[in-house]
C-alpha positions in Angstrom: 0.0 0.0 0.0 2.8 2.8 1.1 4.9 1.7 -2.6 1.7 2.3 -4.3 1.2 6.1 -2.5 4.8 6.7 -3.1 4.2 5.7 -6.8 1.5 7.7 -7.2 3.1 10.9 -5.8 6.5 10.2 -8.0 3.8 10.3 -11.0 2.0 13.1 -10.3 5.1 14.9 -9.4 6.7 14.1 -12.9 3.6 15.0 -14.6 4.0 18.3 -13.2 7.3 19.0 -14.0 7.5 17.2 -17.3 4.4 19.9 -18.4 5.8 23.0 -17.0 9.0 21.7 -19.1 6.9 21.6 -22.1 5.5 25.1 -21.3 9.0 26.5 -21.2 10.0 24.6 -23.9 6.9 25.8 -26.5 7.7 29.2 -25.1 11.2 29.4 -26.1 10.8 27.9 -29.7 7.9 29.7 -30.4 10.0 33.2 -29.8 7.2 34.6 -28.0 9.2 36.1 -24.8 7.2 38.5 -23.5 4.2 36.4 -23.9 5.5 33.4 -21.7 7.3 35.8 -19.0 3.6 37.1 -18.8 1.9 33.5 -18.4 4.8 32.6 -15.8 4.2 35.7 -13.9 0.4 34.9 -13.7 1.2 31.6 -13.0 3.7 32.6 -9.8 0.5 34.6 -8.5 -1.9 32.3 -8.7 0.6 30.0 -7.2 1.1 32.2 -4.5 -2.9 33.1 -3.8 -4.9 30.6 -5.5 -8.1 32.0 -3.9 -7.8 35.5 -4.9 -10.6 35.5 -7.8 -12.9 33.9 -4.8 -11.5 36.2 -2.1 -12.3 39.6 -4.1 -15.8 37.9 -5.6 -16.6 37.3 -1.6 -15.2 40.7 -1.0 -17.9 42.4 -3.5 -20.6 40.6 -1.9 -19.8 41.0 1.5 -20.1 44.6 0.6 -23.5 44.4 -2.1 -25.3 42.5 1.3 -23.6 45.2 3.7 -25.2 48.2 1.8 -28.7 45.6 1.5 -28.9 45.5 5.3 -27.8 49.8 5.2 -30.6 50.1 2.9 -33.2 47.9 4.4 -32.9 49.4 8.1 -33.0 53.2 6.2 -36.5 51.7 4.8 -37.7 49.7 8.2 -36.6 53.3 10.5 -38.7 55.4 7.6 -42.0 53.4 7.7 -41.4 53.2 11.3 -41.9 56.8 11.9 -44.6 56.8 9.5 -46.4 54.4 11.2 -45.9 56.6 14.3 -47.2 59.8 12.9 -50.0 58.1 11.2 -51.0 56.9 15.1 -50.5 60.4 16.6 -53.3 61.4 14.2 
């Protein structure tokens, strides 16, 4: 059982590196420089936050329902003192 985990991670491992080999490799021949220094540099950042599309989308919302509950208490405070004045009368 542990030589078939061990087998599996050398695999996975040299799957890895044999494609980011290709990458570089496709990069180079293909001449286009500035193109693969820009996917390596997007792939270094993803690398280092892989959660930061999901972070900044949870972000947004955190802040859309934020300004919902503003809103909603404005709207609940307003037909509150409505309801008041219409009892005065």
């Amino acid at each position: 059982m542990e030589f078939e985990k061990a087998a599996l991670v050398v695999c996975i491992t040299l799957f890895f590196v044999i494609g980011i080999n290709a990458l570089i490799y496709l990069s180079v021949t293909r001449g286009n420089v500035t193109g693969s220094i820009e996917l390596f540099r997007r792939a270094s950042e993803r690398v280092r936050d892989p959660w930061k599309a999901e972070d900044d989308n949870l972000q947004e919302l955190s802040c859309l329902v934020a300004e919902l509950q503003k809103n909603e208490s404005k709207v609940r405070t307003s037909s509150n003192s409505h309801e008041v004045e219409r009892n005065e009368d």
